[in-house]
N, C-alpha and C positions, 0 to 999 in steps of 0.2 A: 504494500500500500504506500510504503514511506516513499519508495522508489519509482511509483504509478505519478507519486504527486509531484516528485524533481525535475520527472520528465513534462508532465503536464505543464506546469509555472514558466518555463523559458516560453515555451512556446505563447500560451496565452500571453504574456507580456508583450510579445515581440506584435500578437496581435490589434493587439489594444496601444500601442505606441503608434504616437501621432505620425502621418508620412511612411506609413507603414505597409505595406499589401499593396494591391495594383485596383486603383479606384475607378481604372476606364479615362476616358480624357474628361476635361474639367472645361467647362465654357466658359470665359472670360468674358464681360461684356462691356457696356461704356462702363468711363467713369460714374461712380454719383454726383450727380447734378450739389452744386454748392445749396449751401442755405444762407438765403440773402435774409439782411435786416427786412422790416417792415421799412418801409418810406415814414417814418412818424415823425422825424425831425431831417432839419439840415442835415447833420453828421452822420444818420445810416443813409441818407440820399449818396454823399460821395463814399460812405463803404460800399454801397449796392453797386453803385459806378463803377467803380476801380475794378471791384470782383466782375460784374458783369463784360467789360473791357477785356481782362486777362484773361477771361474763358469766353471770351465772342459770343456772348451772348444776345442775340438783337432782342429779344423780348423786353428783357429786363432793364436792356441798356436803354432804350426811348422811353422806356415806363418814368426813366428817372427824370424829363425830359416835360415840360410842358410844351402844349403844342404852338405856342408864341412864341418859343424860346427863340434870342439872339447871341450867339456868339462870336467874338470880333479875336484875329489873331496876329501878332504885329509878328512879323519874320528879320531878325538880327540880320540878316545876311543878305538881303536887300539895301539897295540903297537908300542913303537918305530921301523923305519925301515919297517913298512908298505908302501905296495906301494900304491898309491892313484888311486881311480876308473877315469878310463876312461870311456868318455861315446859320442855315436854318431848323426846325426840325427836320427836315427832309432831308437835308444835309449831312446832319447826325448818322440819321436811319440808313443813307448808304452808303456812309464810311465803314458804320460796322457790320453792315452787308459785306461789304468789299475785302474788309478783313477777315470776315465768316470764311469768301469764296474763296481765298489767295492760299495757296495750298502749302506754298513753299515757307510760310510764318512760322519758325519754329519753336517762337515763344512771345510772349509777350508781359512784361511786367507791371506795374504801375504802384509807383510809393508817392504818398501824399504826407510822409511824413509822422511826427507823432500827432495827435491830437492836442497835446498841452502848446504846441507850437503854432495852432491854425488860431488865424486873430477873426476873432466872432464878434457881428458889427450890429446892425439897424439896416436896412437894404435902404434901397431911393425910392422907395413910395410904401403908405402907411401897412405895418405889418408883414412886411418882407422882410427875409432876414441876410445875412452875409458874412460868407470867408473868406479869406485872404490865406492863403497858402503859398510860403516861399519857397522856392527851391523844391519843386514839386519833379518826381521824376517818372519819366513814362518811358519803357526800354521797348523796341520792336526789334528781334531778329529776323528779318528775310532772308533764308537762305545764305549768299555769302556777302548781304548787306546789311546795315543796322542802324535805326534811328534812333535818340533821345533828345529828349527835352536840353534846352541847353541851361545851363549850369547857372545859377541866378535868374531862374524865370521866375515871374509869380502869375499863380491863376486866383482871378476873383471871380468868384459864385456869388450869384444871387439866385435867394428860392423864394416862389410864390407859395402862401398856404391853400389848399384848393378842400372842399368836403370828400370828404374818402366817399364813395362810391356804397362798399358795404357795410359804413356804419355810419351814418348822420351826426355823429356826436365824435366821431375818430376825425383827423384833420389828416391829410397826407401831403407832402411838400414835394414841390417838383424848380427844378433849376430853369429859371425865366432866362438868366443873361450869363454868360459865361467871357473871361475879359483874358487870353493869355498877350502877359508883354513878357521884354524882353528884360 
C-alpha cells in the first residue's frame, strides 16, 4: 500500500502542476479593451483622451470632443507670420481615423504629465473650465519615422459642461477649444 501510494503522488503532482499535460492549442484573442474614466470632470476628459489616443480608439476619442469644438495649432518650424492650423470636430474624427487605418504605427504614446503640474483655471465664458499643461508629450512611431510634440509646448483645454444624456442630474464635460503653441 505504502509503495501503491509513492508511486501514485509523483504522478498526481506532476498532474495537477500548473503548464503541465498537453491542453490542445489555447486561442489568444484581442486585447481587453481599456477602462476609461466616466467624462464627469475636466481631468478624466484628458485621461479618456490620452488613453483613447494611445489605443486609436475613434469612439471614445470624439466622445471627448464637443461637436463645436475649435482647435488652433501654431507649428515652430514655420516661418515667422505663419498662420496657425485650425482644426474641427471633423477634423479630430479623421485624424484618429487615419491613425486607426495606418498600419505601419507601431506605437503610440501620450504623457500629459502629473496632474499636480496641470494649472486648472475658469474657461472664457461662464462655467467652462480650463488646463494648461506644459510640456505635454505625445510620441508617434511610424514604422522607420517618429513624431513628438516639441519640447516646451503647452496645450490649453477648455471644456464645456453639457447634461449627461443618461442621467439628468450627472453633468459630463466635453473639450470646446483646444490651443497647442509652441
Amino acid at each position: 500500500m505504502k509503495r501503491t501510494l509513492l508511486a501514485i503522488l509523483p504522478a498526481a503532482i506532476l498532474l495537477l502542476a500548473p503548464g503541465c499535460g498537453d491542453d490542445g492549442p489555447s486561442i489568444v484573442g484581442p486585447p481587453p479593451l481599456p477602462t476609461y474614466p466616466p467624462l464627469s470632470t475636466p481631468q478624466n476628459v484628458l485621461f479618456a483622451l490620452g488613453l483613447a489616443y494611445e489605443t486609436r480608439d475613434s469612439t471614445v476619442y470624439v466622445s471627448c470632443f464637443d461637436p463645436a469644438y475649435q482647435g488652433v495649432s501654431y507649428d515652430v518650424d514655420n516661418a515667422p507670420g505663419f498662420q496657425p492650423g485650425v482644426f474641427a470636430y471633423a477634423d479630430e474624427a479623421a485624424h484618429i481615423g487615419g491613425l486607426k487605418r495606418t498600419s505601419t504605427i507601431l506605437g503610440v504614446d501620450v504623457n500629459f504629465g502629473p496632474i499636480a503640474n496641470w494649472v486648472r483655471a475658469d474657461g472664457s465664458s461662464p462655467g467652462w473650465a480650463q488646463i494648461i499643461i506644459s510640456n505635454p508629450r505625445i510620441f508617434i512611431a511610424d514604422g522607420f519615422d517618429s513624431w513628438e510634440t516639441g519640447n516646451g509646448a503647452t496645450f490649453q483645454f477648455e471644456f464645456a459642461p453639457t447634461p449627461d444624456g443618461a442621467s439628468p442630474t450627472d453633468t459630463t464635460w466635453k473639450i470646446v477649444r483646444w490651443v497647442e503653441a509652441p
